[in-house]
C-alpha positions in Angstrom: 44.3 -55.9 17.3 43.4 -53.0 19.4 40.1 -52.6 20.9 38.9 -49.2 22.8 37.9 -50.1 25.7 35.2 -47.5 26.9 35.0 -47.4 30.8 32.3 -45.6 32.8 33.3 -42.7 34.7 32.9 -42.8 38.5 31.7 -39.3 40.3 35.0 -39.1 41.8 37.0 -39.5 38.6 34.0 -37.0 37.0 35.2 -34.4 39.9 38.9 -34.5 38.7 38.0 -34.3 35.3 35.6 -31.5 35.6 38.4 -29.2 37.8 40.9 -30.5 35.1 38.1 -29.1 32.2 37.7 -26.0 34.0 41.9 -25.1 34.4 41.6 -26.3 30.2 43.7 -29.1 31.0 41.9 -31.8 29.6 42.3 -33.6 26.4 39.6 -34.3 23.8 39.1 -37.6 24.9 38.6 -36.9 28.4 36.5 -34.4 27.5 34.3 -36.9 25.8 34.6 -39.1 28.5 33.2 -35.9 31.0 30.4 -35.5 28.3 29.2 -38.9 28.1 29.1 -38.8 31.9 27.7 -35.7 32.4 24.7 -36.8 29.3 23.4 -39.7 32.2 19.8 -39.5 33.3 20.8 -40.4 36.7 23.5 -37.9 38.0 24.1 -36.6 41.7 22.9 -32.8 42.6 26.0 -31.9 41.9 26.8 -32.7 38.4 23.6 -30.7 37.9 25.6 -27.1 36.8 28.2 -29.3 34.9 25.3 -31.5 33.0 23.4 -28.1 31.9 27.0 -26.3 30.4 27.9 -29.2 28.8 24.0 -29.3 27.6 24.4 -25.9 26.0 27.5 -26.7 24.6 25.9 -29.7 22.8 23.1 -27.8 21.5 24.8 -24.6 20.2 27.0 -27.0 18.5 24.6 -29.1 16.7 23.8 -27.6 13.2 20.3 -26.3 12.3 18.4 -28.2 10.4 17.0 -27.9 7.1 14.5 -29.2 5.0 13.7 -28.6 1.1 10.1 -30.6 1.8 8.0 -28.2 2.7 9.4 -25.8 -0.2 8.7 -28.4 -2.8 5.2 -28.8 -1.7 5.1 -25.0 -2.1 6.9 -25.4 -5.9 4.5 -27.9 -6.6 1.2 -25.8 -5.6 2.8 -23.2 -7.8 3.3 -25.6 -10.8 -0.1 -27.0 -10.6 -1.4 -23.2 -10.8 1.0 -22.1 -13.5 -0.6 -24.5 -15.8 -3.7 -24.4 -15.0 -3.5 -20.7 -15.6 -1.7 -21.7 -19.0 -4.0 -24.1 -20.4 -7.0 -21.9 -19.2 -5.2 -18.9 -21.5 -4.0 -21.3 -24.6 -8.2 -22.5 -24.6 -9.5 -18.7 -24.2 -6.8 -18.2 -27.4 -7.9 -20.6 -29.7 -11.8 -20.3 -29.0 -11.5 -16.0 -30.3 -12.1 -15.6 -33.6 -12.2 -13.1 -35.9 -15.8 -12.4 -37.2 -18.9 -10.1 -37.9 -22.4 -10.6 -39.1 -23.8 -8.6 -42.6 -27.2 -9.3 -43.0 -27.6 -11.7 -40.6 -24.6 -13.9 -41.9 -21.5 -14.3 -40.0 -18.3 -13.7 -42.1 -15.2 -15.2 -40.5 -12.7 -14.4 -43.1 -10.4 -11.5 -41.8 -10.3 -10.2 -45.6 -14.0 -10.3 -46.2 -15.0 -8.3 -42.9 -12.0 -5.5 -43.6 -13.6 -4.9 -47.1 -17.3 -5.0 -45.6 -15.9 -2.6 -42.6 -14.2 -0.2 -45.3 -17.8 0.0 -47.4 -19.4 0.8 -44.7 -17.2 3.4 -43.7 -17.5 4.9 -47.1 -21.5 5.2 -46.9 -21.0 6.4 -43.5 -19.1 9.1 -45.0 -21.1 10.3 -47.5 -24.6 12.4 -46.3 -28.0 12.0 -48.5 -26.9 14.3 -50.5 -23.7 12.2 -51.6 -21.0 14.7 -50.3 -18.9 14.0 -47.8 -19.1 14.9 -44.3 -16.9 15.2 -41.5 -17.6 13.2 -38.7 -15.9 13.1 -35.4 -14.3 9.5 -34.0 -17.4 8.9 -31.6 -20.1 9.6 -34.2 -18.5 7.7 -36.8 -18.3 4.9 -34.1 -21.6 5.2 -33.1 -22.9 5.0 -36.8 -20.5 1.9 -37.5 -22.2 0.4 -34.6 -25.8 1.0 -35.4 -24.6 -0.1 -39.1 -23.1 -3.7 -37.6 -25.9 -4.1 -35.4 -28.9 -3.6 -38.0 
């Protein structure tokens, strides 16, 4: 079995490596070796150059991250509004109704209130005398409405 044996760089050896990283002579594992080096707490004054490249290296490399979370809190807000915009519509629906009151009585058969509305359209029609008249739509609405509301 082979084991990796992963040494700690000393700031001579870090020196060699670095001038061999800047020529872009080193391999990838020495250049790991530089970067775990260079990522100590601890380092010398003048590693400080070094440390910060290899810093902005390591942070234009790393991916951004994402997260859905805060979108499906959004989603949800907009769920919880959708239906209760729905449900407030589907109740408005079924409380209309078709009706109209004739002498006091309210008629909710669509049939019945059509013939009552056509009768009354008829009289509205006719003048005292029994001839018809012509009335413009706004005075036969007003009369329909005075007629409905008696």
């Amino acid at each position: 079995m082979n084991y990796k044996i992963k040494y700690k760089l000393t700031a001579d050896q870090a020196d060699k490596l670095i001038e061999k990283y800047y020529e872009g002579f080193t391999s990838v594992e020495e250049e790991r070796q530089l970067k775990a080096f260079l990522a100590q707490a601890d380092l010398p004054e003048r590693f400080k150059a070094e440390q910060a490249i290899f810093g902005y290296f390591e942070t234009k490399q790393s991916k951004p991250s994402f997260s859905i979370r805060p979108y499906l809190r959004w989603a949800g807000v907009a769920v919880i509004i959708f239906v209760i915009g729905l449900g407030a519509q589907i109740f408005k629906q079924q409380n209309l109704s078709d009706y109209a009151y004739v002498n006091g009585v309210k008629i909710t058969d669509k049939q019945t209130v059509r013939c009552v509305a056509e009768k009354t359209m008829k009289e509205i029609s006719k003048d005292t005398d029994g001839k018809s008249q012509k009335l413009d739509a706004k005075e036969m609405m007003r009369q329909q409405l005075s007629t409905f509301s008696e």
